[in-house]
C-alpha positions in Angstrom: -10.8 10.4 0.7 -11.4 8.0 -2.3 -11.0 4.3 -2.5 -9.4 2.7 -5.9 -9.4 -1.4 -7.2 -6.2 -1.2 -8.6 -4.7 -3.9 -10.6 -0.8 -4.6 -11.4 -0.4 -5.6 -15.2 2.5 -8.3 -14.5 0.4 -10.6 -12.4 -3.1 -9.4 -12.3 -3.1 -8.5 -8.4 -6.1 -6.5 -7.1 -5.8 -4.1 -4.2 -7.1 -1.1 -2.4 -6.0 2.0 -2.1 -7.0 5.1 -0.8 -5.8 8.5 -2.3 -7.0 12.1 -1.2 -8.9 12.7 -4.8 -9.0 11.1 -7.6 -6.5 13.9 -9.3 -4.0 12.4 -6.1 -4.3 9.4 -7.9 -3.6 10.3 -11.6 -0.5 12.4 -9.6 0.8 9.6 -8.0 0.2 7.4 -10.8 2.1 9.7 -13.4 4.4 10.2 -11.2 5.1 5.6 -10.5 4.6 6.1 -6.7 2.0 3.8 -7.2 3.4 0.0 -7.1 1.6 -3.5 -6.5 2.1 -4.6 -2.8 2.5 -8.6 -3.8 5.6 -8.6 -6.5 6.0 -4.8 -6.3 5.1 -4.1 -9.9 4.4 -0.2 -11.2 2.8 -0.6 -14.2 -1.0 -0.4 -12.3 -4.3 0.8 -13.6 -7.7 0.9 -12.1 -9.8 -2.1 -12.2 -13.3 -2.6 -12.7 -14.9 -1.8 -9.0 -19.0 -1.8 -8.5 -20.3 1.3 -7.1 -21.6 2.1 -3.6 -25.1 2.8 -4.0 -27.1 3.0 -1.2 -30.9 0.6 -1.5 -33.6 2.4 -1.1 -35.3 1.6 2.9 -37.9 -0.7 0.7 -35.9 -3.3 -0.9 -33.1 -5.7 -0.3 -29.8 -5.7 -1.8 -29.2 -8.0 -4.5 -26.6 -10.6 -3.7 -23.4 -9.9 -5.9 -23.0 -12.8 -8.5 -20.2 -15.3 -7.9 -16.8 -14.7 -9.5 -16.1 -17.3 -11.6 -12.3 -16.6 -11.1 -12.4 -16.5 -7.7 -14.0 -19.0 -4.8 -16.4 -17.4 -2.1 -14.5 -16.5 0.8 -16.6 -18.1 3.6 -16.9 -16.3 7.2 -14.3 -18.1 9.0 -11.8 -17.5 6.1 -12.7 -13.6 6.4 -12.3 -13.3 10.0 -9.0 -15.7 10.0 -8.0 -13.0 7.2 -9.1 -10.2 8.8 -7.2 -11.7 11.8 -3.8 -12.0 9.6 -4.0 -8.1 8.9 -4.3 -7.1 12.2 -1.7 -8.8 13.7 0.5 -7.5 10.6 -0.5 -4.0 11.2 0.3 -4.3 15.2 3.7 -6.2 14.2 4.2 -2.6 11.6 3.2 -0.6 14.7 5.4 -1.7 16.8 8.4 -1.8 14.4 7.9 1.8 13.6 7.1 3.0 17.2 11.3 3.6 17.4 11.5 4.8 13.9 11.7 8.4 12.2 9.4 9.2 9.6 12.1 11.2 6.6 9.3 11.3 3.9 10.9 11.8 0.0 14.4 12.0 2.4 14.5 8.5 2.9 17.0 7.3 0.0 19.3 10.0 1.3 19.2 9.7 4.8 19.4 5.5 4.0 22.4 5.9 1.9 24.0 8.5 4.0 23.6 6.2 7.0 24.9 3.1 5.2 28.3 5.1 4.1 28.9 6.1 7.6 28.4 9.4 7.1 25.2 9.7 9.4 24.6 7.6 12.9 22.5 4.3 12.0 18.9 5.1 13.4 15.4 3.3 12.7 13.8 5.5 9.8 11.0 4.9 7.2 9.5 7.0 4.8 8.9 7.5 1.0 10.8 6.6 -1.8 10.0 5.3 -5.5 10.0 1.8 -6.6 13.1 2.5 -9.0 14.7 4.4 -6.2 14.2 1.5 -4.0 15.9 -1.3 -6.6 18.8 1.4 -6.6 19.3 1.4 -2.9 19.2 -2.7 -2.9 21.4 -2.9 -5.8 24.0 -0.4 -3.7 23.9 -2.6 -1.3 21.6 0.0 1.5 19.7 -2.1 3.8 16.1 -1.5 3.0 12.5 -3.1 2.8 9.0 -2.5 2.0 6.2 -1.8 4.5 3.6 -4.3 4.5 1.2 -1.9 4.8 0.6 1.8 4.2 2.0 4.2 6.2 0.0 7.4 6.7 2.8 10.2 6.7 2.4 12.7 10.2 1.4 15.8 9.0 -1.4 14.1 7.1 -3.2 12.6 9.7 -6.4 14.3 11.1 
C-alpha cells in the first residue's frame, strides 16, 4: 500500500489516500475515479508530501516548520478531530452493516431499483463521479460515503 497528498484544483483541498501502487493511482486517476471528498471535484493531482525517513537512533527529529497557510492544530483539537472521524466511521459502519456491496454494478442495480424493476434493498458500491451526477439528475436516490469503503474481496 502507498499513501498520496492529493489536492483538488477547484478549491485547493488536501487529502489522503491510499492506493495499492503508485501505477493504481495513475489508473484510477486516468480513469476520474479519483474525486475530492469536500466539494467532490475530479480534477486532482498529487501535492507536495515530505518523505518518511526514518532518524538515525543518535539524533532528534527536526520539528517541521509552521505552515504559514495553516494554524497549528493543538492536541485537544487533534483528539476532538480524531474523535469526529471515529464516530463518522462507526455511524458508516453501522449504515452499511444491512447493505450489499455491487462494486462498478451500482448505477445499475440503483437505477434498476428506482424504476421498479428490482426490490428496493440497502446497496453501496462504486461508481464514477459523472455517473453519480447522472443518477441525481435522473432523479435515483443516491449519496456519497463519507469515508472510503474498502471493497470485500480486497480486504486481507
Amino acid at each position: 500500500m502507498i499513501v498520496f497528498d492529493l489536492k483538488c484544483s477547484g478549491q485547493g483541498h488536501v487529502f489522503e489516500a491510499w492506493f495499492g501502487s503508485s501505477s493504481d493511482y495513475d489508473a484510477q486517476q486516468a480513469r476520474g475515479l479519483i474525486a475530492c471528498p469536500v466539494c467532490g471535484d475530479v480534477s486532482v493531482m498529487k501535492a507536495v508530501m515530505a518523505p518518511a525517513i526514518a532518524a538515525k537512533g543518535n539524533q532528534r527529529p527536526v520539528p517541521a516548520a509552521p505552515n504559514d497557510a495553516a494554524p497549528a492544530a493543538s492536541g485537544a483539537d487533534m483528539a476532538k478531530m480524531q474523535a469526529l472521524v471515529e464516530a463518522v466511521a462507526q455511524a458508516q459502519q453501522k449504515l452499511l452493516a444491512d447493505s450489499t456491496w455491487v462494486g462498478r454494478d451500482f448505477a445499475d442495480q440503483a437505477r434498476a431499483m428506482h424504476y421498479g424493476e428490482q426490490d428496493r434493498a440497502s446497496i453501496h458500491g462504486e461508481v464514477a463521479p459523472a455517473e453519480a451526477k447522472a443518477l441525481i439528475a435522473e432523479g435515483v436516490e443516491v449519496a456519497p460515503l463519507p469515508l472510503p469503503v474498502v471493497p470485500p474481496h480486497a480486504k486481507n
